[in-house]
PyMOL CGO cylinders between C-alpha atoms (Angstrom):
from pymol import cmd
from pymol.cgo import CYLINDER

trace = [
    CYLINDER, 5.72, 3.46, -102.31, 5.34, 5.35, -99.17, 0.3, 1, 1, 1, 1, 1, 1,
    CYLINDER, 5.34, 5.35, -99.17, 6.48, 3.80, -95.88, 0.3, 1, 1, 1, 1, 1, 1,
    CYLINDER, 6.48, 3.80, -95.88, 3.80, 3.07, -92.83, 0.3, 1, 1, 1, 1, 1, 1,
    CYLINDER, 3.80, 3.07, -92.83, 4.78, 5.41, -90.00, 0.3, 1, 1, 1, 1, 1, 1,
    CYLINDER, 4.78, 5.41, -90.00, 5.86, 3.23, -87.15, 0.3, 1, 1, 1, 1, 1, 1,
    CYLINDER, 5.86, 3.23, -87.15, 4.82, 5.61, -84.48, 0.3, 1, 1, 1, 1, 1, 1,
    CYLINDER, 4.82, 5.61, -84.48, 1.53, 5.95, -85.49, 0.3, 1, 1, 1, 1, 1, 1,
    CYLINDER, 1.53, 5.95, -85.49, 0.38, 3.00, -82.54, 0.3, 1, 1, 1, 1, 1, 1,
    CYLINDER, 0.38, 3.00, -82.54, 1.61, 5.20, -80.32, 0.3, 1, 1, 1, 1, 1, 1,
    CYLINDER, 1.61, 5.20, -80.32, -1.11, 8.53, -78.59, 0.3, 1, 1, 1, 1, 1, 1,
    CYLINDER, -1.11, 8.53, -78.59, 0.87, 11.43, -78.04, 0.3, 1, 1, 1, 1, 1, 1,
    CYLINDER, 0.87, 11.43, -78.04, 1.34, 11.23, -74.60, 0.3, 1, 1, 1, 1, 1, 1,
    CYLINDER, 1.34, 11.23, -74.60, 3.17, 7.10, -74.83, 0.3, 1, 1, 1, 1, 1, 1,
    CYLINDER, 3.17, 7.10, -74.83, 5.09, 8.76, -77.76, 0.3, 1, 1, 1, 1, 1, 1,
    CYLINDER, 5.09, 8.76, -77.76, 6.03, 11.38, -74.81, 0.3, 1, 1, 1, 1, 1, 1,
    CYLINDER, 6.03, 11.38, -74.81, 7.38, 8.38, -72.64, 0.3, 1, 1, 1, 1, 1, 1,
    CYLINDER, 7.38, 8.38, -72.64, 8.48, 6.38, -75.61, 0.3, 1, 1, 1, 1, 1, 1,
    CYLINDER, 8.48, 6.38, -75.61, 10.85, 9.26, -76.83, 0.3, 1, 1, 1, 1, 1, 1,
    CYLINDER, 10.85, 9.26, -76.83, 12.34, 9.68, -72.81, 0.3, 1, 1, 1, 1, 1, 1,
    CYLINDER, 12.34, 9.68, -72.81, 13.10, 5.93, -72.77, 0.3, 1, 1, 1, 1, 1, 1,
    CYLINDER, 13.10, 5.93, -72.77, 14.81, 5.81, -75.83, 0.3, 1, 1, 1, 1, 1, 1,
    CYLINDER, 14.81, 5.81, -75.83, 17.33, 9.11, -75.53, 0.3, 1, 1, 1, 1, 1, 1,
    CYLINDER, 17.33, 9.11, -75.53, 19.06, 7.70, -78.86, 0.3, 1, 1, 1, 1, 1, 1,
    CYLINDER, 19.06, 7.70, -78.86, 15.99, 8.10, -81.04, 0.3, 1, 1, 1, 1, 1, 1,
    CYLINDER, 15.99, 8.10, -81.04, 14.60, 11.53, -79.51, 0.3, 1, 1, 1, 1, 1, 1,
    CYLINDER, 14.60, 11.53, -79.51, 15.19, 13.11, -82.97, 0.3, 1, 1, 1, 1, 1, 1,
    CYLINDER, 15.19, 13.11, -82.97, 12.77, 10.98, -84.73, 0.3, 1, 1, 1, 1, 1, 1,
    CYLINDER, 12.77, 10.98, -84.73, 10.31, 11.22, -81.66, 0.3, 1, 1, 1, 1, 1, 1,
    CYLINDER, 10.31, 11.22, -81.66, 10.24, 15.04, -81.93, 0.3, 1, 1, 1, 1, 1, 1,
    CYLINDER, 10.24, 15.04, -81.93, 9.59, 14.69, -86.04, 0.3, 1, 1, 1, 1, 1, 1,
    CYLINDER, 9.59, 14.69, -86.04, 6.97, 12.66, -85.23, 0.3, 1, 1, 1, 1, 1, 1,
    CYLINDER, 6.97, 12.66, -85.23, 5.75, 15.30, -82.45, 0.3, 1, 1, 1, 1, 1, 1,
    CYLINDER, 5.75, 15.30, -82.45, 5.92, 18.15, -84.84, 0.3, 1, 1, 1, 1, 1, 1,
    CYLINDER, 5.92, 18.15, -84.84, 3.87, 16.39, -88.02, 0.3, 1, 1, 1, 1, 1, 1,
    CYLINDER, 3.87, 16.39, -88.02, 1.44, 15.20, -85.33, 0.3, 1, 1, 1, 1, 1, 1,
    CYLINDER, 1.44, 15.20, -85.33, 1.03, 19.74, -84.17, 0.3, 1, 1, 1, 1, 1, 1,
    CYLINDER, 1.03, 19.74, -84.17, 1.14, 20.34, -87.85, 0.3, 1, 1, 1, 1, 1, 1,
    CYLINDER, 1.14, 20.34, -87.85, -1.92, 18.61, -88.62, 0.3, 1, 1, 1, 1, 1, 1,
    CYLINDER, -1.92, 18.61, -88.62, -3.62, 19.43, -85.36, 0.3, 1, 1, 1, 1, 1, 1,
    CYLINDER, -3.62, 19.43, -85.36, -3.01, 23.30, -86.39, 0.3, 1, 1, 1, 1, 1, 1,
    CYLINDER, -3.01, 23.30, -86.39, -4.34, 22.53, -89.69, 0.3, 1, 1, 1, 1, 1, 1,
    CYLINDER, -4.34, 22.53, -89.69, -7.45, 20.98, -88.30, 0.3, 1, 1, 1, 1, 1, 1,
    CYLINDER, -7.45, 20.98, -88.30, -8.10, 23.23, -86.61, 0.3, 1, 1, 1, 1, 1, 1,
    CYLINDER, -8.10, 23.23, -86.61, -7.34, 26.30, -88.79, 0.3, 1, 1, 1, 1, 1, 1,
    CYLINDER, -7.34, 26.30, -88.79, -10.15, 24.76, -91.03, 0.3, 1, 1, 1, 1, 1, 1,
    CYLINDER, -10.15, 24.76, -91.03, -12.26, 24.40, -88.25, 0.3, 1, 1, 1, 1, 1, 1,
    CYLINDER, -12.26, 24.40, -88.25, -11.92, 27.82, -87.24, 0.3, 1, 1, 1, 1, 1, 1,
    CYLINDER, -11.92, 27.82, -87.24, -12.63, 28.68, -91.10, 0.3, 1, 1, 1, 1, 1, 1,
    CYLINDER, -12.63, 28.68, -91.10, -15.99, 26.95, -91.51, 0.3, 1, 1, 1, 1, 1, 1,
    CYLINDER, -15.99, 26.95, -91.51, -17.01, 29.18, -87.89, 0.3, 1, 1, 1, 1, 1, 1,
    CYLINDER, -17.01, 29.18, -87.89, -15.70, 32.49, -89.29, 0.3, 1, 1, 1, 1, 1, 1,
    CYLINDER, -15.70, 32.49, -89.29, -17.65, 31.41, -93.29, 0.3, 1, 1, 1, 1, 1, 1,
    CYLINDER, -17.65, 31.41, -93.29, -20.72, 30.98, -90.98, 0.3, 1, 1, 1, 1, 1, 1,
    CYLINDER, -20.72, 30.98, -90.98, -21.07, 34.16, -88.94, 0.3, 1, 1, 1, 1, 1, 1,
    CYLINDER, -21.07, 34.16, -88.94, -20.24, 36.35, -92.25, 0.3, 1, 1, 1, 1, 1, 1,
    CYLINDER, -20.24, 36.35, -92.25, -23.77, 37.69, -92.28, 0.3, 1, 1, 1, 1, 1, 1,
    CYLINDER, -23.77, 37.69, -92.28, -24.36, 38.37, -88.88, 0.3, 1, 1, 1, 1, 1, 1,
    CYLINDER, -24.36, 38.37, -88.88, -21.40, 40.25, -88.78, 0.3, 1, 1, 1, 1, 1, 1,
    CYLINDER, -21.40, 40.25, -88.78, -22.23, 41.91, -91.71, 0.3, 1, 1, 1, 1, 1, 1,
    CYLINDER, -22.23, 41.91, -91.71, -25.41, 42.83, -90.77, 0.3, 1, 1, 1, 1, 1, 1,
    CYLINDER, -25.41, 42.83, -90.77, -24.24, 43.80, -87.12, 0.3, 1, 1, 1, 1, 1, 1,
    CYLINDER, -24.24, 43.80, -87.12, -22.11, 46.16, -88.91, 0.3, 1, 1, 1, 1, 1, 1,
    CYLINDER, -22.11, 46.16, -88.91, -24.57, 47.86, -91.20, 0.3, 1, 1, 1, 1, 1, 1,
    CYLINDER, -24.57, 47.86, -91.20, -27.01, 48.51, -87.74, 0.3, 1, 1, 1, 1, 1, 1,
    CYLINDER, -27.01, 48.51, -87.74, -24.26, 50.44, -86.15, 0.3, 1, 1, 1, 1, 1, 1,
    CYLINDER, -24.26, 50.44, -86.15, -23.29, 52.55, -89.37, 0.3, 1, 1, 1, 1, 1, 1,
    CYLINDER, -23.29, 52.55, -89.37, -27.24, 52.95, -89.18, 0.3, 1, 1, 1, 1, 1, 1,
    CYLINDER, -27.24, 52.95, -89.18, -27.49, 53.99, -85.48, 0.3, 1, 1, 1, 1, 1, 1,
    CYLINDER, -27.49, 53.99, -85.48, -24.39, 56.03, -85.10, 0.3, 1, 1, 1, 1, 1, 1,
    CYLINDER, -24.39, 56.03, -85.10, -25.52, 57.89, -88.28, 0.3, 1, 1, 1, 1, 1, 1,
    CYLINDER, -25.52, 57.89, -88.28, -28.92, 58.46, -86.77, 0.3, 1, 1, 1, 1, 1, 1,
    CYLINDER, -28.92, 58.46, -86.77, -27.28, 59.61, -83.67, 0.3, 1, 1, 1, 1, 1, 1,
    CYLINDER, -27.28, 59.61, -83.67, -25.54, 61.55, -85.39, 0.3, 1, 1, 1, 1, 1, 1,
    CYLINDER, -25.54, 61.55, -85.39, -28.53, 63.21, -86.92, 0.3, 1, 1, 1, 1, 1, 1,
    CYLINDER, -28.53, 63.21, -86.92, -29.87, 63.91, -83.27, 0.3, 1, 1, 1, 1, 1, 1,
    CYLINDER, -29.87, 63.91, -83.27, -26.45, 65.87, -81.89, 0.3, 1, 1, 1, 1, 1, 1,
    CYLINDER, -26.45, 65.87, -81.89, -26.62, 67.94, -85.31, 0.3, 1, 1, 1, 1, 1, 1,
    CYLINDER, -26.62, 67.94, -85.31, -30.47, 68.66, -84.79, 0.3, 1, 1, 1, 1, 1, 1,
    CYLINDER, -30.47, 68.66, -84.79, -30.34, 69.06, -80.80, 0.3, 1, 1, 1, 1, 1, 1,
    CYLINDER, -30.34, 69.06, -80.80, -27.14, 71.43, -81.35, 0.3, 1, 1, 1, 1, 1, 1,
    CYLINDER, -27.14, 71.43, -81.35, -28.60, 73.52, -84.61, 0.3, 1, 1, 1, 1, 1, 1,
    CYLINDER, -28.60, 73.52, -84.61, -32.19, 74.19, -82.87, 0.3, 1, 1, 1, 1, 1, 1,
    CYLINDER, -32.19, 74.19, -82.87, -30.28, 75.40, -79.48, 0.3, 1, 1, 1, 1, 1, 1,
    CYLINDER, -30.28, 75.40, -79.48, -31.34, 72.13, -77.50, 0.3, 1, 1, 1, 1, 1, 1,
]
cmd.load_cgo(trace, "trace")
């Protein structure tokens, strides 16, 4: 059975002061520092997921306009440059 995590009372900024008061226990203060950025990064690396699954269309679509355009414009140069101007 797992063990309760006895720094979990503490916010990350007492755990901060908690780990400078205690010098002999700074190890397990900085494990404790680390899981607590781990799952912060994972957070929000999901949150930054669900952003990136919701713009997909826009972008897509954002991308197919400017293939459009610069293919129209392209169109133009050819025409403006093949009738003399």
């Amino acid at each position: 059975m797992a063990e309760e995590n006895p720094l979990a009372g503490y916010s990350d900024d007492g755990l901060v002061v908690e780990a400078w008061s205690q010098g002999t226990h700074q190890g397990v203060f900085a494990i404790e520092m680390t899981r607590r950025l781990m799952n912060a990064t994972v957070r929000q690396s999901r949150a930054a997921e669900k952003v990136g699954n919701k713009i997909w269309w826009p972008k897509f679509w954002l991308l197919v306009f400017t293939v459009v355009i610069a293919a129209m414009t392209g169109i133009l140069l050819w025409l403006a440059l093949r009738t003399g101007g």
